[in-house]
N, C-alpha and C positions, 0 to 999 in steps of 0.2 A: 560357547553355547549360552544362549540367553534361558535367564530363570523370570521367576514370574515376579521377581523382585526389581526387573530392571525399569527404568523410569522411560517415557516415553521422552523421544528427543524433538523438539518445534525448531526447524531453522529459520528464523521471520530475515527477509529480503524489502523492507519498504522502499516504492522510490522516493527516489533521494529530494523529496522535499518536504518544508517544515506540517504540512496539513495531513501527509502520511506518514511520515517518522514518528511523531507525535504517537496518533493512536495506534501505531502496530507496537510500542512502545509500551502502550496500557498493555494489549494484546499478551504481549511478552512478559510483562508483569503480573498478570489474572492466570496466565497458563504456568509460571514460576511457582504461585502459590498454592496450585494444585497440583503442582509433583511435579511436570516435566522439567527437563534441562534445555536449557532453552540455546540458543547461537543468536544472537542480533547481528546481522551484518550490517554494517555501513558502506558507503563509499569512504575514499580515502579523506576526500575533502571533508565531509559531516563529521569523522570520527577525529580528526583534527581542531574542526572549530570547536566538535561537545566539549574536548580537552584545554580550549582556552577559554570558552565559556566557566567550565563548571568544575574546572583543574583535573590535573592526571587521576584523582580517586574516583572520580565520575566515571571511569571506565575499566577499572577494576573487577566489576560485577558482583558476583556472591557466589556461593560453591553452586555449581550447577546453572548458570547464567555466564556466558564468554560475551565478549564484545570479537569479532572478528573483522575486517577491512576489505574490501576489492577497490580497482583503478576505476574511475569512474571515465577514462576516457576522453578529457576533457579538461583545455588550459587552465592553470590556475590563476583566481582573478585576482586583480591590481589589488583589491580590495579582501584581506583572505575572512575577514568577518562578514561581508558582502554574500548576502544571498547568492546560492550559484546560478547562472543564467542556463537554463536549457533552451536550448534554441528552437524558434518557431519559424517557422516559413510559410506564413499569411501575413497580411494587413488589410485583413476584412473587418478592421472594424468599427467603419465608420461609410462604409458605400452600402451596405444593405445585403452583401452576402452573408453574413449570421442570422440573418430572415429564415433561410434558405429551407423549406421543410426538410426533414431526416422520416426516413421509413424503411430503414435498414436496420434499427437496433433491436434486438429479439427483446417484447415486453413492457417496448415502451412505446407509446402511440400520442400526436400530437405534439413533437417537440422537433426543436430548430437548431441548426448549428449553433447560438448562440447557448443552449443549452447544454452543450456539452463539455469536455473538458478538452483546452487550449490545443492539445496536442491530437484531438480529434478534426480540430476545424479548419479544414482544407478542402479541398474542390480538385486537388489534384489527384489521381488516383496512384500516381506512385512517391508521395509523399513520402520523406525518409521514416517519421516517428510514427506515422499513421500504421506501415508495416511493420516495426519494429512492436507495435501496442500488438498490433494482432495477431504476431507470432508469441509473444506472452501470453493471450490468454489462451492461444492453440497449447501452450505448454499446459498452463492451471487444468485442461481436460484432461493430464496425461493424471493430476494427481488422485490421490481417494477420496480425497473430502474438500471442500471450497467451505473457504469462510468471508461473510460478508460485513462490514463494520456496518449495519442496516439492525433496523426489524422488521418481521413480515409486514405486520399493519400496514406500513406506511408502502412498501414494496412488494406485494404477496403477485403481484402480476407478473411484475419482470422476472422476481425468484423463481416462478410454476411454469413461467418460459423458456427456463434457460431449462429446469429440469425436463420438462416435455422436448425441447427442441432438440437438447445434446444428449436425450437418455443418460442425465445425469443426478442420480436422487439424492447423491451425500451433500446438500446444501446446508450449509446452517449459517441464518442473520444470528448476529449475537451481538446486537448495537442497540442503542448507545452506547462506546467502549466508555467515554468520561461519565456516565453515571454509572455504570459496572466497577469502576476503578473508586469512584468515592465513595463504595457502598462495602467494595471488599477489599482495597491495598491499601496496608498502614500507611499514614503520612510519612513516616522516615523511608520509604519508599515513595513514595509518586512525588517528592520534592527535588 
């Protein structure tokens, strides 16, 4: 039986590379220091390098902070400190297909494949990553709340879009995470 005492639990999933681990990382840190207990999961590969980067205590955690692992699926490279390669299946980048206009994205108006992110820019419609992206966000609708590493300001259109389009209202931008993180996580944390 849960009492009113119990902590809420955040299980953060970033993909597996370094410009999303990062901030879901602050994420994970900011939601730590106001109570919840948190899960970071890694791929197997990431949770291996933080450990020869940063030694086996880097992943230790603290009472109420796990580090947990999944297979990512995927050969391991020659190089094991070596960025991991996710594979793309374009070479539009240099004929003029990232010109290409987009008028598909709910919120956002006057932008080109070249705007978008790497695993969005295809032309194929059944593109392995391109359905693999859009069955994760079909999942994010299933959750109660989406959080956006954004703030409205800068985003208030595509945010009012997504809530009006998906009748979806539990949005919250809560970004900048790197000035959230230097304003409230002790340095012996975020080092």
């Amino acid at each position: 039986m849960e009492t009113s005492t119990t902590k809420p639990h955040a299980v953060l999933v970033p993909w597996p590379a370094k410009g999303h681990v990062n901030p879901v990382m602050r994420l994970a840190e900011l939601l730590h220091l106001r109570g919840f207990h948190i899960t970071f999961v890694h791929t197997a590969f990431n949770y291996n390098r933080l450990i020869r980067s940063n030694g086996p205590d880097s992943v230790k955690g603290l009472p109420g902070f796990r580090f947990e692992t999944i297979p990512d699926g995927t050969p391991p490279p020659s190089n094991p400190d070596a960025t991991q390669d996710v594979p793309l299946y374009d070479n539009y980048l240099t004929d003029g297909t990232l010109d290409t206009p987009v008028d598909w994205v709910t919120g956002m108006g006057n932008i080109s494949l070249k705007d978008l992110p790497s695993f969005f820019r295809t032309t194929n419609p059944k593109d392995i990553m391109f359905h693999f992206m859009k069955a994760e966000v079909e999942d994010c609708l299933k959750a109660r709340a989406l959080i956006f590493n954004s703030f409205e300001e800068l985003e208030q259109e595509a945010l009012q879009a997504v809530v009006s389009k998906f009748n979806f209202p539990d949005i919250y931008s809560i970004g900048p995470l790197s000035l959230l993180e230097q304003k409230h996580v002790p340095k012996s944390l975020s080092e």
